[in-house]
TORMI-757893 format. One record per residue: residue in one letter; y, x, z of N, C-alpha, C in turn; residue number from 1. Coordinates in steps of 0.001 Angstrom, whole numbers. Atoms other than C-alpha are relative to their C-alpha. Layout:
<dolos>
{a; {Y; X; Z}; {Y; X; Z}; {Y; X; Z}; NUM}
...
</dolos>
This chain:
<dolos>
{x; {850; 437; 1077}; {-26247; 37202; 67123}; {-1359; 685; 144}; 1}
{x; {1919; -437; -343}; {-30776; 37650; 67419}; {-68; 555; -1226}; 2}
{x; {980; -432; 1045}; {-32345; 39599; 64891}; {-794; -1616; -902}; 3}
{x; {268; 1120; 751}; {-33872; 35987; 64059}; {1354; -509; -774}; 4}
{x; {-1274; 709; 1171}; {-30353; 34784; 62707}; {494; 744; -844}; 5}
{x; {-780; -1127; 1240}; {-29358; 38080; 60977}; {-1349; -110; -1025}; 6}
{x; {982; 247; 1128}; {-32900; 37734; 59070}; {-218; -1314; -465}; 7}
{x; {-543; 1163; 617}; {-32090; 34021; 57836}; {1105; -71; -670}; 8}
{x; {-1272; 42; 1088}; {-28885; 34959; 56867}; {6; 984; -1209}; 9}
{x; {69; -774; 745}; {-30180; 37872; 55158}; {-1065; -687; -1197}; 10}
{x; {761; 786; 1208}; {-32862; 35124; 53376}; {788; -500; -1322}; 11}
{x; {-102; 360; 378}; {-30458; 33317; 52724}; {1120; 733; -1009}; 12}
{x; {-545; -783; 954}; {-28124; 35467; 50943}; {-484; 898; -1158}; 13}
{x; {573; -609; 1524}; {-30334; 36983; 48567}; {-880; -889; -1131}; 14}
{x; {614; 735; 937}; {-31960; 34077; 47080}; {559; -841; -1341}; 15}
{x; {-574; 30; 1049}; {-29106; 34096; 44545}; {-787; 1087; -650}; 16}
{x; {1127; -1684; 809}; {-30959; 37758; 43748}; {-1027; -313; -298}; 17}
{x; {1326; 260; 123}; {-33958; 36310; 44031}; {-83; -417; -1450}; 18}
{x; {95; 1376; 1321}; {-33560; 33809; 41183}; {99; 881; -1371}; 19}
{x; {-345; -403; 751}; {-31632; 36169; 39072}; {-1535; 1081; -691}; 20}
{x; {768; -951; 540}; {-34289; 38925; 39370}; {-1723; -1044; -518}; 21}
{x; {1070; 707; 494}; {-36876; 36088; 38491}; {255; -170; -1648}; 22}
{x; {-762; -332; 1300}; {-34780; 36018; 35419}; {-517; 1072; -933}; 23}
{x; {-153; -1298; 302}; {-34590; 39562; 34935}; {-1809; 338; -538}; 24}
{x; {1268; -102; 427}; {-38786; 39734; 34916}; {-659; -1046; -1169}; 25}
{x; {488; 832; 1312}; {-39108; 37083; 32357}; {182; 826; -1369}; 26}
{x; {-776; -546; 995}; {-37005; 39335; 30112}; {-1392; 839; -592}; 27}
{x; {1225; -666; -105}; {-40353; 41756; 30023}; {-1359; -677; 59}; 28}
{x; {1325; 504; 594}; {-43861; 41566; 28538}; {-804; 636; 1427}; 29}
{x; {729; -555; -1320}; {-44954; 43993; 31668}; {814; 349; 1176}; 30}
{x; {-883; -557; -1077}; {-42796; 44576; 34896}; {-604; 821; 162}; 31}
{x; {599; -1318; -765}; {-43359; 47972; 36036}; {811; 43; 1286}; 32}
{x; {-409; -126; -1191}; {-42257; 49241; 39405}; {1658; 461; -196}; 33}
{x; {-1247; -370; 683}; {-39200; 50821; 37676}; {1029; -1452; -559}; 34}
{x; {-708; 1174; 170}; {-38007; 47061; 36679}; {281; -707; 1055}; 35}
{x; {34; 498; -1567}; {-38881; 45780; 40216}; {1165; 697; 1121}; 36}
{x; {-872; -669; -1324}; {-36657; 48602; 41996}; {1651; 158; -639}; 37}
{x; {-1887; 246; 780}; {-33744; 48689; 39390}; {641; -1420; 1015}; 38}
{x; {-598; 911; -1406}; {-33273; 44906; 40675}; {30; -148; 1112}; 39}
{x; {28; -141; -1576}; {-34270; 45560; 43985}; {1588; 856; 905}; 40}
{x; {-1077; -786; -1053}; {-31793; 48362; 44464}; {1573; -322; -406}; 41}
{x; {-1455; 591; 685}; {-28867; 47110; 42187}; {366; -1430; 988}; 42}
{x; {-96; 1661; -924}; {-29161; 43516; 44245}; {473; 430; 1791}; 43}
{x; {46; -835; -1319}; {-29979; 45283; 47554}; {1245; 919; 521}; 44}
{x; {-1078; -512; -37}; {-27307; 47420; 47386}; {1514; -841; 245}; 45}
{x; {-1251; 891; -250}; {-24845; 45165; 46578}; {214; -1050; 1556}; 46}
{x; {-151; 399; -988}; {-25788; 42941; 49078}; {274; 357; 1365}; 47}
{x; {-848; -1154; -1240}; {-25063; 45837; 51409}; {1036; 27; 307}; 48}
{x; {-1085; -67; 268}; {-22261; 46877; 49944}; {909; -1165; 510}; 49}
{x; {-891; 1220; 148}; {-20363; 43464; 49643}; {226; -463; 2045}; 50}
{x; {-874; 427; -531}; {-20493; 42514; 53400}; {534; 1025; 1511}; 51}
{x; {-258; -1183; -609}; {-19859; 45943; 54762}; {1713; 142; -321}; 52}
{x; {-1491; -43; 92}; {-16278; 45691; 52911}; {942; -1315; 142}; 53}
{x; {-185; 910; -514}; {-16068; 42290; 53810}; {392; 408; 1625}; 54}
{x; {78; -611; -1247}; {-16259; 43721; 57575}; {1638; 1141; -4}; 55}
{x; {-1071; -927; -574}; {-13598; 46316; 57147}; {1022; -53; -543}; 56}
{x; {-1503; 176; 833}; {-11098; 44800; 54229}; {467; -1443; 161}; 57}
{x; {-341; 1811; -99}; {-11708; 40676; 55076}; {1308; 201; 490}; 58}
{x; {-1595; 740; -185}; {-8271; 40525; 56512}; {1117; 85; -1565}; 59}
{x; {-779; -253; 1247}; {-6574; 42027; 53645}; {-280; -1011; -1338}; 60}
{x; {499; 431; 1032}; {-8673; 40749; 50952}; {-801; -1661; 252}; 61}
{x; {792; 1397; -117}; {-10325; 37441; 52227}; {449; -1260; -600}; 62}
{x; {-667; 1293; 352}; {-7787; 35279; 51016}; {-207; 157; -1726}; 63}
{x; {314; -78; 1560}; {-8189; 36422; 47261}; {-823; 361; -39}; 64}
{x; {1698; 164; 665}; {-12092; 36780; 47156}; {-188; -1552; 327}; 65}
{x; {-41; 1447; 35}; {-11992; 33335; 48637}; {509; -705; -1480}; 66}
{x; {-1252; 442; 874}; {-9166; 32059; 46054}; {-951; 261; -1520}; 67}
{x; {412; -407; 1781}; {-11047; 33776; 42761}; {-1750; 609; -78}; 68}
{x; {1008; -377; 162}; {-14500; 35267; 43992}; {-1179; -1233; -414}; 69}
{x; {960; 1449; 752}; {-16295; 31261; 43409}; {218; 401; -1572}; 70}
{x; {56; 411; 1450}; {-14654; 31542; 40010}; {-797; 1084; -935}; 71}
{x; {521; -1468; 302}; {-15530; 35060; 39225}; {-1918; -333; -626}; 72}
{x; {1497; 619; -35}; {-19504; 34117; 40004}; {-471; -1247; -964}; 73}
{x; {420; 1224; 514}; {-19306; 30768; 38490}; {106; 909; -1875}; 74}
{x; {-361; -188; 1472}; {-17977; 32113; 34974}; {-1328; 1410; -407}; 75}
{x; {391; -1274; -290}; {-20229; 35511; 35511}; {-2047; -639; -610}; 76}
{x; {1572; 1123; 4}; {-23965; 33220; 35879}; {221; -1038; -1106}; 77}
{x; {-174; 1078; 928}; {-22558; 30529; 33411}; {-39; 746; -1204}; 78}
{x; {435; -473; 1305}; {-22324; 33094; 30526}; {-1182; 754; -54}; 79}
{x; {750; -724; 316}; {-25198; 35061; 31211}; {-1356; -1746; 71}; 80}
{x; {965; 979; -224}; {-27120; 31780; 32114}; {-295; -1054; -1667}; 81}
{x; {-233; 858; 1611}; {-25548; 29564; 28474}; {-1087; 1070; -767}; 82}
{x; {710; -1080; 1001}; {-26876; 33210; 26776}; {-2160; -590; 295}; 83}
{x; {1990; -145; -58}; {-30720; 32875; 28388}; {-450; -1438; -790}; 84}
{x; {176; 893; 1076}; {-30531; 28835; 26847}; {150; 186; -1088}; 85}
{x; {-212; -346; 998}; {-29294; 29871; 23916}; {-1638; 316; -1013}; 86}
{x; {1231; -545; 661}; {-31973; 31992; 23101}; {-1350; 71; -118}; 87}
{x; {1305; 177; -348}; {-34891; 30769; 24236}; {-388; -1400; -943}; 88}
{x; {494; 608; 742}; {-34539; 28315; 21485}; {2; 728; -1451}; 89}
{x; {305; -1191; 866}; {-34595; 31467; 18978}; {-1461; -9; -573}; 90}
{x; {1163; -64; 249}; {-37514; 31663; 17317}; {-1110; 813; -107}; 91}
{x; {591; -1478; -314}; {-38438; 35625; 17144}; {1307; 78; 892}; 92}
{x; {-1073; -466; 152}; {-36108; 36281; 19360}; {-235; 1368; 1150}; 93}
{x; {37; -1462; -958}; {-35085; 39390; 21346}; {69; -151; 1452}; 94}
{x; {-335; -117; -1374}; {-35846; 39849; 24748}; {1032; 873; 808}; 95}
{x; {-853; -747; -441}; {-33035; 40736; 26619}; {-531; 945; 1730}; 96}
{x; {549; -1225; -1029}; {-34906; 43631; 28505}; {964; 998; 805}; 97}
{x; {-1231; -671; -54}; {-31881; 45050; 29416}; {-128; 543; 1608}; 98}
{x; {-314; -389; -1482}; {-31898; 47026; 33065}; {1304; 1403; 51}; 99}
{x; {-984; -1351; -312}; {-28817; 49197; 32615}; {1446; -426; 506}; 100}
{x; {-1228; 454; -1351}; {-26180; 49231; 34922}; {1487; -908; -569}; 101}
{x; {-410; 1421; 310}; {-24199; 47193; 32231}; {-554; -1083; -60}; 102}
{x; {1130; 1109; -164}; {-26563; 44675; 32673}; {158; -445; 1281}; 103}
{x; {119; -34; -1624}; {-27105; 44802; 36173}; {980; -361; 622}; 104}
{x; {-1057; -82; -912}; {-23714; 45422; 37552}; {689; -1205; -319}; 105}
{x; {-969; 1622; 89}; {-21872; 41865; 36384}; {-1136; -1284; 1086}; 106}
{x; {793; 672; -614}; {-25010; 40421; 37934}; {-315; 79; 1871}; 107}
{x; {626; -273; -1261}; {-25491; 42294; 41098}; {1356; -290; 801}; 108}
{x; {-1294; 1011; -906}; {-21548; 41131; 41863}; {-42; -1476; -35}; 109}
{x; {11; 1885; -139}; {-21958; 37402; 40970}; {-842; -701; 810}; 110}
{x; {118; 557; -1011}; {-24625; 37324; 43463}; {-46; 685; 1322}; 111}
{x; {115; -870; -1535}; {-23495; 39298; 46281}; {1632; -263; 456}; 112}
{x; {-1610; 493; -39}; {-19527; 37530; 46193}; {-43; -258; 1128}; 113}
{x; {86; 582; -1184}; {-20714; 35320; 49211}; {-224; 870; 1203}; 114}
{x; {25; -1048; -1320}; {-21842; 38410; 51259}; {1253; 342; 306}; 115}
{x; {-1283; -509; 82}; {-18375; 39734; 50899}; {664; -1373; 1455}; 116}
{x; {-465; 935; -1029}; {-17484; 36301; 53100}; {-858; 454; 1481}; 117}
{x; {565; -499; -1085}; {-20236; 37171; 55740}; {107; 742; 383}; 118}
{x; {-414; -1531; -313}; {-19152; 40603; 56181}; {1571; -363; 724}; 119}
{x; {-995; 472; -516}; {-15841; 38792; 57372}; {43; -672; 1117}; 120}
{x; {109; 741; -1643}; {-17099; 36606; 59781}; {-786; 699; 1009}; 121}
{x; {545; -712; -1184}; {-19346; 39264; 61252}; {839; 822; 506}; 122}
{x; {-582; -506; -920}; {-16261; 40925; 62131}; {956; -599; 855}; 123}
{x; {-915; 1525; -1285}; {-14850; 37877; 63634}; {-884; -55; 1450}; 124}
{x; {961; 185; -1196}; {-18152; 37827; 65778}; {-676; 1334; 370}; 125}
{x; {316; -1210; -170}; {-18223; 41491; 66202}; {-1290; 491; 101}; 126}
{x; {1033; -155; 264}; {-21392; 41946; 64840}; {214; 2005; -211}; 127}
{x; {177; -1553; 157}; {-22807; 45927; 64463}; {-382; 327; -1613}; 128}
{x; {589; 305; 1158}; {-22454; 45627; 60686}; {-803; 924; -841}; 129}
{x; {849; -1287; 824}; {-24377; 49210; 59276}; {-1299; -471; 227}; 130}
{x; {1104; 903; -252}; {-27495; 47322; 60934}; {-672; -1213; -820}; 131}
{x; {-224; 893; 562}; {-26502; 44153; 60138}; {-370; -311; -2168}; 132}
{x; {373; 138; 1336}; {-26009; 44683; 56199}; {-1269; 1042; -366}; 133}
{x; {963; -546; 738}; {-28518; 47264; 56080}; {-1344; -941; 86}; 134}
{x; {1052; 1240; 34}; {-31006; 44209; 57268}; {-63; -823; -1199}; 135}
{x; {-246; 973; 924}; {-29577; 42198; 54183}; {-405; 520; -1308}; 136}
{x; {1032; -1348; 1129}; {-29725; 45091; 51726}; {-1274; 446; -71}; 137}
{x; {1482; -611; -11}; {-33191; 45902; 52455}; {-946; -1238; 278}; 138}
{x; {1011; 1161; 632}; {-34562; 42154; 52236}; {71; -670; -983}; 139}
{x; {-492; 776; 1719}; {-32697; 41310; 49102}; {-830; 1073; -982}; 140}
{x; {305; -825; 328}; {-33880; 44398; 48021}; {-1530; -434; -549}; 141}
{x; {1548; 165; 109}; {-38083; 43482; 48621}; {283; -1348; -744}; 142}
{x; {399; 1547; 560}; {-37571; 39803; 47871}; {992; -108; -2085}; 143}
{x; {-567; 78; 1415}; {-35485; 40660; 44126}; {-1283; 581; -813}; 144}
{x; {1317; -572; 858}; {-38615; 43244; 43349}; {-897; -963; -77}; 145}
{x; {1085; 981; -59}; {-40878; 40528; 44077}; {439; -1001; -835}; 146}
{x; {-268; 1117; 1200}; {-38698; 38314; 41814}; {-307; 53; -1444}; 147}
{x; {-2; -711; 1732}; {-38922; 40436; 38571}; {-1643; -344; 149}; 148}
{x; {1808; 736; 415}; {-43254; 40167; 39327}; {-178; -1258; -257}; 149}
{x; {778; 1533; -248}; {-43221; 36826; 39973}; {951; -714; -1582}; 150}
{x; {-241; 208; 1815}; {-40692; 36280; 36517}; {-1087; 658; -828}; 151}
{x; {547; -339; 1038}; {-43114; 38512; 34587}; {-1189; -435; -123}; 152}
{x; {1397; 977; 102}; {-46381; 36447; 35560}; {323; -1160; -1261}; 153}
{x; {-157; 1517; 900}; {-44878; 33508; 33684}; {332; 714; -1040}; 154}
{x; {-653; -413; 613}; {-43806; 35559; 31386}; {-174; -143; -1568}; 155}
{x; {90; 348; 1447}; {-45590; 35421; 27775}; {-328; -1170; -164}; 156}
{x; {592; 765; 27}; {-47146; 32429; 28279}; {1161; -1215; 233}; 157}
{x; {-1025; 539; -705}; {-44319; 30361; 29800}; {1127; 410; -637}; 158}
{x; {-1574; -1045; 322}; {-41030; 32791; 27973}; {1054; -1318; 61}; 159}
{x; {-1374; 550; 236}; {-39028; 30271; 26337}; {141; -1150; 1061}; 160}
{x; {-277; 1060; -758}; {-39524; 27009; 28559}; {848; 508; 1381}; 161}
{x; {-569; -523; -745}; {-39109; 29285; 31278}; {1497; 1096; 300}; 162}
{x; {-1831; -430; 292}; {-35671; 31326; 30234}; {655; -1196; -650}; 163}
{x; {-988; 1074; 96}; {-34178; 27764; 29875}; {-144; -737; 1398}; 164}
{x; {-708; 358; -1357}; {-34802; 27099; 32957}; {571; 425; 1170}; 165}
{x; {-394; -1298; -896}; {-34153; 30327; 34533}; {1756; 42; -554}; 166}
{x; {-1143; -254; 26}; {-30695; 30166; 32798}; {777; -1463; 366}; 167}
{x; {-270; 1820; -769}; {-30219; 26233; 33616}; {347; 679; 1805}; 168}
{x; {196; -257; -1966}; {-31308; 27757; 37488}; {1531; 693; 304}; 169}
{x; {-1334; -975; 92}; {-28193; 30672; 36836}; {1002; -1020; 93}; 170}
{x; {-1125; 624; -479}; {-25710; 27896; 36203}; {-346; -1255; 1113}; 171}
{x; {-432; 881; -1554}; {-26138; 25481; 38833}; {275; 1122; 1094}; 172}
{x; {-460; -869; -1230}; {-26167; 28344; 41291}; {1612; 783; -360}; 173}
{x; {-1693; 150; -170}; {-22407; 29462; 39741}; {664; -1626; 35}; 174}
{x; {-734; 1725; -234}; {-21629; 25221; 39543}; {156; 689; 2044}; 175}
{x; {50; 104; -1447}; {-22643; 25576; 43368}; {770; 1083; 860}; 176}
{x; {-1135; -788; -241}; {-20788; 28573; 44250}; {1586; -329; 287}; 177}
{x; {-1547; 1008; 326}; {-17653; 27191; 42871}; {11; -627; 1303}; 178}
{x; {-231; 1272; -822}; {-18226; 24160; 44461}; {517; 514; 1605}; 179}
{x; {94; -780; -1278}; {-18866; 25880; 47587}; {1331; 886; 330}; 180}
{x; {-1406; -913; -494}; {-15546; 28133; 47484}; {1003; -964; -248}; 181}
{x; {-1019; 921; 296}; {-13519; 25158; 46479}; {205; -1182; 1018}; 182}
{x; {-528; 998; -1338}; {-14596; 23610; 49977}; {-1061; -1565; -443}; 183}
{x; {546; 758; 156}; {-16609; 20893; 47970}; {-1312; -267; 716}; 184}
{x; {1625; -219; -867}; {-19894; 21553; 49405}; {24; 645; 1386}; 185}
</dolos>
């Protein structure tokens, strides 16, 4: 596997993070660098994490993250996603500013499930995975911080239209998940 295909797969695996942390910067009147690296490193991480134990537990475990990790994600993005519609037809309502690791952590597994699969097949294709995921972790990482700025541009001006469609965006990406672990897609 080229350095060009491990940095496509590392695109493409974080642009569940991406979305979320576009989310995450709407939540906020100002992103600071401290909102940018929370999701950066909570996302980043995970996306590390996830296909590093993919790599050394996929035999054991592949058949039940397959089997329940779609549903996991789908149900995970569908309530936090129903919550961002919800409230964005609120009228004062509260921004859910929330960056604490209960916050974070239901989020930074629902989109880092699928790494957990890639971390399986790179040890099918005996990939060098400490490389490997640290390439994935450390572009989910830049491209999630860059999500929270680029949510908090739109942010007062744009809030509610935009956290209905940022939580609309959340569930199709668990619909598609699903779909996707159920073989549909």
């Amino acid at each position: 596997m080229t350095l060009f295909d491990l940095i496509l797969i590392a695109i493409s695996l974080s642009m569940d993070a991406f979305a979320v942390s576009i989310c995450k910067g709407l939540s906020v009147h100002k992103a600071s660098f401290a909102h940018a690296m929370t999701c950066g490193l909570w996302f980043g991480g995970f996306q590390f994490l996830m296909p590093t134990l993919g790599f050394f537990l996929g035999d054991r475990f592949a058949v039940v993250l397959t089997n329940f990790g779609p549903w996991v994600a789908f149900v995970l993005l569908a309530i936090i996603g129903v919550n961002m519609v919800r409230e964005s037809f609120g009228g004062d309502e509260k921004l859910d500013d929330d960056y604490s690791a209960k916050a974070m952590l239901p989020l930074a597994v629902a989109t880092s499930i699928d790494a957990f699969a890639v971390g399986v097949s790179f040890a099918a294709m005996q990939v060098d995975i400490l490389p490997a995921a640290g390439l994935i972790g450390v572009i989910t990482c830049l491209l999630s911080a860059i999500g929270v700025k680029v949510g908090a541009m739109f942010g007062d001006k744009y809030r509610a239209p935009a956290e209905r469609i940022g939580g609309i965006v959340l569930i199709l990406i668990g619909i598609k998940t699903l779909l996707t672990g159920l073989g549909v897609l």
